[in-house]
N, C-alpha and C positions, 0 to 999 in steps of 0.2 A: 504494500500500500504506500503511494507517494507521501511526502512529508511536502504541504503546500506550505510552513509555515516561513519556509528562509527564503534566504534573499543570494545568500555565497553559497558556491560548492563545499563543503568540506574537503580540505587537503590532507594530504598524509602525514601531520605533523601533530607536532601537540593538540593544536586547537581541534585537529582532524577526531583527536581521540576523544576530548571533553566534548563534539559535537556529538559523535556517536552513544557518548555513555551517556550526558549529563544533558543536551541539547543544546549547548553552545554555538554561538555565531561569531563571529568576528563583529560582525552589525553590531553586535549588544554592546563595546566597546565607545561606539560612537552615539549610545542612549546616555551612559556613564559620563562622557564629555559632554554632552550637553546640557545635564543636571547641573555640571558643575563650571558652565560658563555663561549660566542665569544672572549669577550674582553680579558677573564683573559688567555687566549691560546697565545695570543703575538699580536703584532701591525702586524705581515705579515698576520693576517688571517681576520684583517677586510676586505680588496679588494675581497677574497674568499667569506668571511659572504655575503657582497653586493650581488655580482654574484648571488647565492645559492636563495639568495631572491627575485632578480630579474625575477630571471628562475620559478621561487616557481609561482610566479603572473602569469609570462606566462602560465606554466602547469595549474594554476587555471581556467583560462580563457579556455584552452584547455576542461579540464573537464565538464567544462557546456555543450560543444557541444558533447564531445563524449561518456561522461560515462550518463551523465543525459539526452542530447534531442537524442540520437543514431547515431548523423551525425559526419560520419568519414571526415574529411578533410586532406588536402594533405597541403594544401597552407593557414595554419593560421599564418606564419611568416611574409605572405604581410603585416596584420596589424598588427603585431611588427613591421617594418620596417617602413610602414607610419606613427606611432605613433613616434619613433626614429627621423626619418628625420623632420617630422612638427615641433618637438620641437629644435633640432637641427638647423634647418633654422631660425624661430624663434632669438635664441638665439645667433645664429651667426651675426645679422640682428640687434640685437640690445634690445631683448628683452630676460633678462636670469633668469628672475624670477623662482623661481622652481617651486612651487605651483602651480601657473597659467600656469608654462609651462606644467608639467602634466593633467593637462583640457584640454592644446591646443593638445597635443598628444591621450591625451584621446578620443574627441572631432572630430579628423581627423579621424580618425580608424575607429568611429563609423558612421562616415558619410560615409564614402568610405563601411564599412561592407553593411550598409543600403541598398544601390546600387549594390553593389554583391550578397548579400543573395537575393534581390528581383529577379535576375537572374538564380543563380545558385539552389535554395531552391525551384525552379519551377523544378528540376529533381529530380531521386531517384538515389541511389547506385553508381554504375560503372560510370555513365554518371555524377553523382554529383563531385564524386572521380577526375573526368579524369578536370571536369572546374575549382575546387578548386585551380591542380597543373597546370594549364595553367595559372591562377591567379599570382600565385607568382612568376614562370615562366615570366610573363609580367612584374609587378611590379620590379621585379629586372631590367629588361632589360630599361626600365623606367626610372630604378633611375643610371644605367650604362651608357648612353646616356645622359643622362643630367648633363654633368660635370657642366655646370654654374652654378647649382643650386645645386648638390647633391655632386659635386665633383669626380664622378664618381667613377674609381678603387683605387683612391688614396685617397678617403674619407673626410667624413666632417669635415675639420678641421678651425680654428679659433672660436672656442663656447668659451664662458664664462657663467658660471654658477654663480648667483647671490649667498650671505649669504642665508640661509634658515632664515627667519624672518627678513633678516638685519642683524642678531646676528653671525650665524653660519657659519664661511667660509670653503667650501670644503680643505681640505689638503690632502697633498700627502701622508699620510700616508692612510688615506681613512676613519678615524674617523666617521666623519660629515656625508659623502656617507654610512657607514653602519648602523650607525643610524636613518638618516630621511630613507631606505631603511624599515628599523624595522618597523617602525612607519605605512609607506605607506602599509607594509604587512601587519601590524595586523590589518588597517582599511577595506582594502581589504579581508582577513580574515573572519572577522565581518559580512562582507556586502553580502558575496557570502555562510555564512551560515546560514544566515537568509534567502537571496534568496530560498535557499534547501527546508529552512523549511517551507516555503510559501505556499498559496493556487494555485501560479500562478505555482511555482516548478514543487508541487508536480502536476499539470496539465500537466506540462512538462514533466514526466516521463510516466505518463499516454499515452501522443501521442507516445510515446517511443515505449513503452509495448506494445500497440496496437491503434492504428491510426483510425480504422477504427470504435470502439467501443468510445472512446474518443470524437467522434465529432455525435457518434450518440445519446450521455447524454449533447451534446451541446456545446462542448470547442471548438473554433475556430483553429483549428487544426494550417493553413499556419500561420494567422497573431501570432499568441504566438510563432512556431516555428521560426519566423523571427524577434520577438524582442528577444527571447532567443540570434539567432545567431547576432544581433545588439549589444546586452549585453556584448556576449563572447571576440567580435571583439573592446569592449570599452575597457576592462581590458589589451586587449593584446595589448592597442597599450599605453595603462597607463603605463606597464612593458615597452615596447619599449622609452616611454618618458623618464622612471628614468634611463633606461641604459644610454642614452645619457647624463642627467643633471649628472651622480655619473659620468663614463668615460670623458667626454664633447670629444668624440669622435662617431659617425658615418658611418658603413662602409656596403657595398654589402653583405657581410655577417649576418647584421642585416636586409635583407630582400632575402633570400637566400631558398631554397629546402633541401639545408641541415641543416638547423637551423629546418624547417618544422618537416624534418623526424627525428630528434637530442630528439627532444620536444616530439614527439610520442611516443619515444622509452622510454623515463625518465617515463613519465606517463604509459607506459606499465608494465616497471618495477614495482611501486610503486602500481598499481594499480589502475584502472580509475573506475567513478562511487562511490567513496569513499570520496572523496577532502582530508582524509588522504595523499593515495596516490601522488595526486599529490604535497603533500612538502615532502615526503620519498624520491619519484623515483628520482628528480633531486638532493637533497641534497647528499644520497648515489650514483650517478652515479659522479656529478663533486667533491667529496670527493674522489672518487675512484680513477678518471680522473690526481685530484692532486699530489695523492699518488704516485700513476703508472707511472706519466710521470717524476718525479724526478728520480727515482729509475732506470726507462730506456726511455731518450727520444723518442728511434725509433721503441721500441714494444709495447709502453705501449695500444697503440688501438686495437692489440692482442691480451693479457691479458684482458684487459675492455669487449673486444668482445665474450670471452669465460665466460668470467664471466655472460654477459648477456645472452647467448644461453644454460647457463645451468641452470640460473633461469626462463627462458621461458619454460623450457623443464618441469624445477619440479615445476615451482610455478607458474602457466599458469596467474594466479588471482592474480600475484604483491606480494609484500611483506606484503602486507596489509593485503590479506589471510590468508598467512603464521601468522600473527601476532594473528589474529583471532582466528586460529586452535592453536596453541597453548594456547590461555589464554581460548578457550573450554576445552582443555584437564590439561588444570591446575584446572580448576574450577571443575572438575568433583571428 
């Protein structure tokens, strides 16, 4: 079974071996450099770095389900949003550990995934499609309604975020927030490529591929398809908890359809099925986003918008492709 997720060949050398055992890239080298040439660009680009990162976890999570298990979803912001709000309440409440508030965000997501996927993961296609976006559709409207608890259109406010250790206090410049961001990425990183490289993964691509062939050499097709989407819906509400702890804000937006379809679109760009892609697509879209919208606040989603319909047009396969095809044709 092919390995869609790199970008280099593996050589016969060290890195050849940590590729094979451990999933090592060279690529990964130049994620490491870039984490740590945020800082030297000015203090206004740490709260950007965060973001970028945040969004990075979210797309990762997204990947699991759309590029590796093949299930399109509409509605994977409901757990961003429950992961957000759990930690958010939480912490409003009294409790603003970050660490452990990341579990408790983590933790919500994944319980609420468990119960959804056991529903929704019993349909195919269209009919999956259409419950996903009735999901976060509800979910919003949930957390809209519930001003005592959610705040409703005015959002969670009164959080306090604890030292990260005791030691490290969030400041407004946003230091602290893009660094434990860093850190949470690169564990998450670590964690979702090794998942890939796994025997349980690559089962997962397998139902993918074909479903019906998959469960006739014996893979339990539903239950791995619905830890997978339990997995997916853990990460993405991990990114939903550090938005809240780095912001210590809250809002309808963070469990939103267009956050949903925002997410799609970065991982389309970037390329899904790759987990490249998914830190590409969002890094160069809210890079672009940043650009654009200084330069003109009221067209810049015009501009962004063209930009994306003419890389969908010529780079159907994300930038990731494009990346690909060239370092083939460099290599040749």
């Amino acid at each position: 079974m092919s390995d869609r997720s790199t970008l280099v060949s593996p050589p016969s050398t060290f890195t050849g071996f940590l590729r094979r055992k451990h999933g090592f890239n060279p690529a990964d080298g130049l994620i490491v450099l870039a984490l740590a040439l945020v800082p030297l660009l000015g203090d206004d680009y740490y709260a950007l770095g965060a973001q970028v990162l945040v969004t990075v976890i979210f797309a990762l999570s997204l990947d699991l389900l759309v590029g590796y298990a093949g299930i399109v979803t509409l509605g994977h912001a409901a757990f961003f949003g429950v992961g957000a709000y759990a930690t958010g309440i939480a912490s409003k409440y009294g409790w603003g550990e970050p660490l452990s508030g990341l579990l408790i965000g983590a933790m919500a997501a994944g319980l609420v995934g468990a119960v959804v996927g056991a529903i929704v993961l019993r349909t195919a296609r269209f009919t999956l499609l259409m419950l996903t976006l009735c999901t976060v559709f509800l979910f919003g409207e949930i957390a809209n309604k519930a001003t005592w608890l959610t705040g409703g259109v005015d959002g969670l406010v009164g959080m306090e975020t604890w030292p990260v250790l005791g030691l490290y206090e969030f400041d407004l410049l946003g230091q602290v927030g893009y660094w434990f961001s860093a850190l949470v990425f690169l564990l998450v990183w670590l964690g979702v490529r090794r998942l890939v490289h796994s025997p349980f993964g690559q089962s997962i691509m397998g139902i993918r591929d074909n479903p019906g062939r998959a469960a006739a050499i014996g893979i339990a097709v539903r239950p791995r398809t619905l830890r997978i989407f339990v997995i997916s819906c853990l990460l993405a509400g991990l990114a939903g908890a550090l938005q809240a702890e780095v912001n210590q804000f809250v809002g309808l937006k963070d469990m939103s359809f267009e956050l949903s379809a925002t997410i799609l679109v970065m991982l389309a760009l970037g390329g899904s099925g790759r987990l490249y892609g998914a830190i590409i697509g969002p890094a160069v879209y809210l890079i672009a986003q940043d650009i654009l919208s200084k330069d003109n606040p009221v067209m810049w989603q015009l501009w962004l918008g063209i930009i994306l319909v003419v890389l969908v047009l010529f780079a159907p396969g994300g930038i990731t492709r494009i990346l690909a095809q060239l370092r083939g044709r460099i290599g040749r």
